[in-house]
Structures are given as C-alpha cells and as structure tokens.
N, C-alpha and C positions, 0 to 999 in steps of 0.2 A: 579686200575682205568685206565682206555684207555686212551693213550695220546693225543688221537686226542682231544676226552673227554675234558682235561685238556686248550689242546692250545683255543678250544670255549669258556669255562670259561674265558677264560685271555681277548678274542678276544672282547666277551660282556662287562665283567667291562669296556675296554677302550671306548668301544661304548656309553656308560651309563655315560660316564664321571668320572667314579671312577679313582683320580690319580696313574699313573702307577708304583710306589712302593708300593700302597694299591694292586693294580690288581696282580704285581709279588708276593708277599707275600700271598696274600689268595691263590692263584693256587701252589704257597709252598706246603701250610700246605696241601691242600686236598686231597694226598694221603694217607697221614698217618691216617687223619680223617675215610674215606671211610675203609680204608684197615688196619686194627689193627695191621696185620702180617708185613707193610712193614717196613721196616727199621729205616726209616727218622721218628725220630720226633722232638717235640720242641725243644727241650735241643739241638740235633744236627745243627737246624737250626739258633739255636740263637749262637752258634758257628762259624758257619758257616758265618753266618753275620758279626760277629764282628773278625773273623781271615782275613775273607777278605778285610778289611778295615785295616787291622794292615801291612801296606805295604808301605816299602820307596818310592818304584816309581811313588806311589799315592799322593806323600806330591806335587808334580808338580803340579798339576792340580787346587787346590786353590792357590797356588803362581800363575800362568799364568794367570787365573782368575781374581785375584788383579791384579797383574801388567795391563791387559788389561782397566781394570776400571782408571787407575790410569795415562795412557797412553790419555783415552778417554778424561778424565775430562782437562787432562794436554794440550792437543789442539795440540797433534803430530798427529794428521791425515791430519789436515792443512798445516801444516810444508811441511809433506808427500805430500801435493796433488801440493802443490805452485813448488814445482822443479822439475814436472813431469808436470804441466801444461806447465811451463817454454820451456820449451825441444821441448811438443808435440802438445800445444796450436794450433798453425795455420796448424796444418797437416787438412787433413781429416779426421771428428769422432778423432780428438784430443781431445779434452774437454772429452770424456768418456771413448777416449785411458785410459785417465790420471788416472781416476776413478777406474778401473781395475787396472791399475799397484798401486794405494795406497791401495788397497785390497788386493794386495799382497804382500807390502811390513809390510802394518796393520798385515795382516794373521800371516804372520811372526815375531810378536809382542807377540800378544796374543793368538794365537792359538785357536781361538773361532769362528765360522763362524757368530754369533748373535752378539755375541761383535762386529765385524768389519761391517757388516750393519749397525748398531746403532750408530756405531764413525765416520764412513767416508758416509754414508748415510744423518745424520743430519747438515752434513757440505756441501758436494757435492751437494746433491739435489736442494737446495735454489740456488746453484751457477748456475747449468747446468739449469733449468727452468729462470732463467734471463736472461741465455744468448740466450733462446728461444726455447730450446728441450722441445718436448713433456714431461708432467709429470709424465705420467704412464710411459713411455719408458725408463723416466732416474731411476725412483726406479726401474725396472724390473732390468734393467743392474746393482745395487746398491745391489740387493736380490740376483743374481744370479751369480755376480762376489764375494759376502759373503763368497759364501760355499768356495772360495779357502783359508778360513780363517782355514777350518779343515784337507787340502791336502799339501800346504807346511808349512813344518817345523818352531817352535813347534808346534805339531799337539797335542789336549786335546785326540783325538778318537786312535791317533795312541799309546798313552799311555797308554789306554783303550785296544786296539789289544796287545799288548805289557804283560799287564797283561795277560790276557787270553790264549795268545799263547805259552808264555814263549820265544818270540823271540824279538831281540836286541832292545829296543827303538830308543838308537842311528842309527842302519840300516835302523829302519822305516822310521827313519825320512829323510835320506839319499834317500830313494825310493820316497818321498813325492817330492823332487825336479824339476825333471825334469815333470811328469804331473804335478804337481802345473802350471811350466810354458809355459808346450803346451796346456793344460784348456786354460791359461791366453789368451795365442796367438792364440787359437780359436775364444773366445770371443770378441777380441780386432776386427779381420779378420770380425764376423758378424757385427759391431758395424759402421764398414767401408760402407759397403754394403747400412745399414741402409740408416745412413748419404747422401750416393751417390743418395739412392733411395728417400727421403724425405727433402734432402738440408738442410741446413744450416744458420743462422744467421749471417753472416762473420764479417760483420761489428761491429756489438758486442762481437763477439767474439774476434776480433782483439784487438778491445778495454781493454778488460781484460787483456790480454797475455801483452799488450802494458804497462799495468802497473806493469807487474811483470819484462817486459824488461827495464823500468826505474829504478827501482832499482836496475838492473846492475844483473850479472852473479853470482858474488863474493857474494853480500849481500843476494841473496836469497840460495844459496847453505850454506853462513854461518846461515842464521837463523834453517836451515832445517837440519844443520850437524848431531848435535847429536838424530836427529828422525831418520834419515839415518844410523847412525851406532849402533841404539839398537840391527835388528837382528842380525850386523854384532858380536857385543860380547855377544850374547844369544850362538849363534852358533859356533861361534868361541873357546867359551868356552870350547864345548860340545865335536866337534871333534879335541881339540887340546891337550884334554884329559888333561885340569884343572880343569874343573867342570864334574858333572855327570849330568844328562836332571834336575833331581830334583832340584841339588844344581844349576843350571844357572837357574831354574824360580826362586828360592829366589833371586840371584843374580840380574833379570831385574828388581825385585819389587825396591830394593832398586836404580837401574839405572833407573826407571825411578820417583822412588818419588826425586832423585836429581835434575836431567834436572827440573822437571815441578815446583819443590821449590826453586832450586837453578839458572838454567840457564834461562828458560821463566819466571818464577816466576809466574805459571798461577795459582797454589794454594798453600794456606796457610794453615799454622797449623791448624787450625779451622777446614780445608774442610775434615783432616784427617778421623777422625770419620766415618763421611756419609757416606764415600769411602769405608772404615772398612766394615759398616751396608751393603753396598750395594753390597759388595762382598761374605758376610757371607748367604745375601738372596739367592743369586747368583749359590754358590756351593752347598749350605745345601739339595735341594733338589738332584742331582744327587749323595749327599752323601747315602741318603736313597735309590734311583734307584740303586747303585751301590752294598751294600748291600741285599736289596731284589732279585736283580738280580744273586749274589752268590749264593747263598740259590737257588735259581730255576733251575740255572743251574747246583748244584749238586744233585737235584733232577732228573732232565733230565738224568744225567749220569748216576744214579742208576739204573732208570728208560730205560736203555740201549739205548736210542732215539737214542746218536751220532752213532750206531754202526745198529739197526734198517732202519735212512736213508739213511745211505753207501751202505747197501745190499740192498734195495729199486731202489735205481741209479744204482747202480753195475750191478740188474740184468734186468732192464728193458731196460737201454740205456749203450751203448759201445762205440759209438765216442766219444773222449776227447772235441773235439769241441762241440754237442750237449749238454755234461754233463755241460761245462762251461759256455754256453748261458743260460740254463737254471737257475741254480746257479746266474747268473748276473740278469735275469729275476724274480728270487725269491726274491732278496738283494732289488731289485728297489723297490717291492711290500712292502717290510717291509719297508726301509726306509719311503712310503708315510704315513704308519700308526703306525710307534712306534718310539721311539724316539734313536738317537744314541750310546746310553751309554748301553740300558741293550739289543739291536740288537748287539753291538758286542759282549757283554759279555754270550750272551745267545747264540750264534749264531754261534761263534768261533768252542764250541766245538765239535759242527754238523758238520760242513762246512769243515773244515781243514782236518780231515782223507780224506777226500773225492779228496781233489784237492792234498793232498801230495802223494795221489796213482796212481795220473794221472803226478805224476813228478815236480809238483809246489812247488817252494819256498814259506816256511809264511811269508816271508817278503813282495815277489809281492802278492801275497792272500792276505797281510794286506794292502798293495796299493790298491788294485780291491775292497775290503770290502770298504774302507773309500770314494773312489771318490762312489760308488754307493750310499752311507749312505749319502755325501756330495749333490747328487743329490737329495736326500730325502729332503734336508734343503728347497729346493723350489717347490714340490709339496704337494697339499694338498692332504690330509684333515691335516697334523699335518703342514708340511711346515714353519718351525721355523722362517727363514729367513721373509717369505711374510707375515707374522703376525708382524714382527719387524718394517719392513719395511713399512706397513699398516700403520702402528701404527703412524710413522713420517709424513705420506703424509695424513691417512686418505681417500685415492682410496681401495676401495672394494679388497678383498684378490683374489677373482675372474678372477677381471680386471687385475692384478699385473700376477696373474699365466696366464692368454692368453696373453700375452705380452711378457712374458719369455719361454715359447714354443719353438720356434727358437732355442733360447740360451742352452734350454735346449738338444736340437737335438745336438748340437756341444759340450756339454759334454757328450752327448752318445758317438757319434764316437770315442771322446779322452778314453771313457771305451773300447770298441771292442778294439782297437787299445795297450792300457796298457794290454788287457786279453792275445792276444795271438802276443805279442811281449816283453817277456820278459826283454830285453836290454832297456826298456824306464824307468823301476822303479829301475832296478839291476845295470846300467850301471857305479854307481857313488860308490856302493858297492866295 
C-alpha cells in the first residue's frame, strides 16, 4: 500500500473528525489489510501497543498530569502570580510581565502547556481585564505564554521525544531551559511595546500592586514560598540525582496534595476524588494516542518511510540550512493540525536520521521538535491552547489567534535562533 496513500487516510479521518487514536489505529491496520504479504499484523500490533505502554519513563507523565490538576485546584498559580506582581506591577506591561513569568514558573510545575492556560489563565485574566487591558489581548498573552508550559522543564512532550529517541530525559529537560526562558523574554519584550503603544491604566494598576505592597514584602513572599519552590525540588531532585524525572513527578504529586491540604488548606479530603476523575479523563486519552501512535510508527519503519525521507532530502537538497528550514517549516504544519503526543512519536523516527547526518544532537532536535510542536499549541485549526483559553473568556478562537500573531512571530525567531545556534539548548548540558 503507498504511503502517501496511507498519510491521506490518517489526514481525512482527522478532517472528518474521527478521534486521532481511532485515525492512528485504522491507518495501522490497513496495510496488512490491503497487503496479505505484509508483515504487520493484528497480533503484532496489539503487541505493539501494549509493549509500548509497558515503560518506566511513561509512569511521569500521569504523575505530572495529577500533580498539575492538584496544583491548579490548590490556587498556586495565585501564590505564583502575587510575588511577580509584587516585583513587576508598576513597571511597564508589568501586570502581563507577571503573567508570563507565572507560566513559567506553572510550566515548571506541571509540564502541560493546557494545564497552565487553564490555571493561570482563570486567575490572571479577571485580574488584567479589571485593571483595564484589553480582553482579547490579555487571553492571547495567557494562550500563548501556555505553550512555555511544554518547553521548560518537566516537560510531558520532552518525555514523549525522550521515548522515541532513546535520548536522556534528564538532558532534554536541561535543553528546555534556556529557550524556555528566551521564549519568556521575548514575549515579556512584545508585551512592553504593546503596552507603550496602547497605554495603560496606571492608576488601577497602582492600586492593586499597592495592596500586595501593604502586606509587606515578607508576608507575600511567605504566603507564595512553597509554590516558589515546587519546581525548585521537582528539579532538584532530578539533577541531584535523588530522584529519576518518573520518581520526582510522583514526588510533586504528593508535594503538592501537602502544601494545598496541609499549608493553604485550599482542599479537602473530599476534593480528593474529583481531582482523581479529572486527571484520569485527563491522561486516558493520550494513553490511547500513545499506544496507537506505537503501532503506526512501527508500521512506518517497516514500511521503510524513516529511510525513504532521508534519501528524498538527501538527494533533492544539500545545504544543511535549507534541509533544517524546511524540516522546521514541516514540524510547524504538523503542529497546526495533529496534536503533540503521536507528532513526536510518529515523527521522531523520520526526522532524526535526517538532522543526525547533518551533525545535530537529539537532544537540540528534541529542543527544535518541542518549541515548534509548542507553537502548534496556538495555531489553529487544532490550537489546544486557544480552545482552553476560548473556553474561559468565551472570545471566538479566531479573535484569540489574530491577536497572538505578534507573539507568535517572536517565538519563530526564538526557533531560527535555537535551529542554528546550537549553545542556546546544549549550553547547560
């Protein structure tokens, strides 16, 4: 059966609306179908499936999951946003300085780019519209400061590249730092512009800032301590080499059901449960993406593809810089229309021979994968992010994506910039 053949099938189910572990799983099976002779069939692929999912490095990824739910319900985004207001409040474009930097210290929590919209979005947004920013302006900045929820560390997607690649999780996540926080400082840099160009509230804004400066320095740093040093012992853990990435996301889950039952006391026993349900709805489907996703991608390798597009690239194009523009230009297109978990998992095995023959580390190739994947969070049609985000304010997904535009242009340049400057992901390696 032609692959091309194949990827159109996949391309339609998602068109069609068929959920994308239904669409990875029939484009599975239909070689073996068509083709009696080929290799792959059920019994292989139900193997396939279920050997893929029998993986230590994978048990992180529903611990992060929880703990981000458990973080959200527990009201550390608040915490987070009050001592970065503190700081940056009466700057210029302070109020959505702040808002970025709690995305990024969220990010660093849960490792979910949707998760951190959702937590620091439902908090933030009410605040920044009071104090009289545009409403579409301050979700765009909310959707699109998200995705740095997937670029620093724990990252869900770099655990995902991590599987796939066979390269260090710990490394990935080490590479995720430094773009994590030149992203950040991008966006903070447009956000200033904004501000400069469209003015400000001052006098409201003072006012707010004024009541986090009455409570004094001490009192807001103590109420925000232990939301400030969750990523500090996630990470800490991690390269202090006490915990493994797996064993610190169990570790945050129980760090953070303490803080939120024992020191906020924001829930109770009771809330247990729901939290449970609501991380089990959470994961369960990217457990089945992840799975189907195996299966398709050993299909693909059978099917010679990863080895097929290398010699396709190899012999049409020879500068290393054209090969890797294009490759970044390909990652963006998929990010707009499939979703992160089975684009790396599918994608890895294509992609990788290709950039290791042009002399790239998989560790920056898993940095370049995830900030373009990241960018994917906020363009549609799939645009995870601006659907989340939608979802709180209720502004057209539309409106939210021309809004973010800008923003988006400044996490291109930070891609160019991570493609062929190596020392921006490796430096900390």
């Amino acid at each position: 059966m032609p692959v091309a053949l194949l990827f159109i099938i996949f391309v339609i189910g998602l068109l069609i609306a068929i959920p994308v572990s239904i669409a990875l799983g029939i484009t599975a099976v239909l070689p073996s179908v068509f083709d009696p002779s080929f290799t792959v069939g059920a019994k292989y692929l139900t193997r396939a499936m279920f050997g893929g999912l029998d993986s230590f490095p994978l048990l992180a990824v529903p611990m992060f999951v929880l703990s981000g739910i458990i973080m959200a319900k527990g009201g550390i985004s608040r915490k987070l946003f009050d001592v970065f207001a503190f700081f940056l409040g009466n700057l210029t474009a302070g109020m959505p300085c702040a808002v970025i930097v709690t995305c990024l210290f969220y990010g660093a929590i849960s490792g979910s780019a949707p998760a951190t919209v959702a937590a620091v979005g439902s908090m933030t947004i009410p605040i920044l519209v009071s104090l009289g920013y545009d409403l579409t302006f301050t979700t765009a900045v909310v959707a699109v400061a998200g995705g740095l929820g997937v670029i620093i560390p724990p990252s869900i997607p770099f655990i995902m590249y991590g599987m796939a690649s066979g390269a260090s999780v710990s490394d990935l996540f080490l590479a995720g730092i430094i773009p994590g926080l030149m992203i950040g400082g991008l966006l903070m840099f447009y956000t200033i512009l904004y501000c400069k160009k469209h003015g400000e509230d001052k006098e409201k804004i003072r006012a707010e800032v004024k009541k986090l400066h009455d409570k004094g320095l001490l009192k807001v740093l103590k109420e925000s301590f232990f939301s400030i040093l969750s990523p500090v012992i996630i990470l800490g853990c991690i390269y202090s080499g006490v915990a493994s990435p797996t064993e610190a996301a169990v570790i945050s889950v129980f760090y953070a059901l303490f803080i939120s039952m024992v020191v906020y006391k924001s829930i109770r026993v009771k809330d247990i449960w729901s939290i449970l349900v609501e991380a089990i709805r959470t994961f369960t489907p990217i457990l089945f993406i992840l799975a189907t996703s195996i299966a398709f991608s050993r299909v693909l390798t059978l099917m010679q593809v990863p080895q097929t597009v290398s010699a396709f690239i190899s012999s049409n194009f020879h500068n290393p810089v054209i090969i890797l523009l294009i490759i970044n230009l390909f990652l963006l297109i998929v990010g707009m229309i499939m979703d992160t978990t089975p684009a790396i998992l599918i994608l890895t095995p294509i992609l990788l021979p290709i950039v290791e023959n042009l002399g790239m580390n998989p560790v920056q190739f898993g940095a370049i994968m995830v900030v373009n994947l990241a960018i994917g969070f906020v363009t549609p049609p799939i645009g995870v992010n601006l659907f989340v985000a939608s979802s709180l304010t209720e502004i057209p997904v539309t409106e939210i994506a021309r809004k973010s535009l800008p923003m988006i242009g400044y996490f291109l340049i930070a891609l160019l910039l991570l493609t062929f400057i190596p020392a921006i992901s490796m430096a900390l390696l």
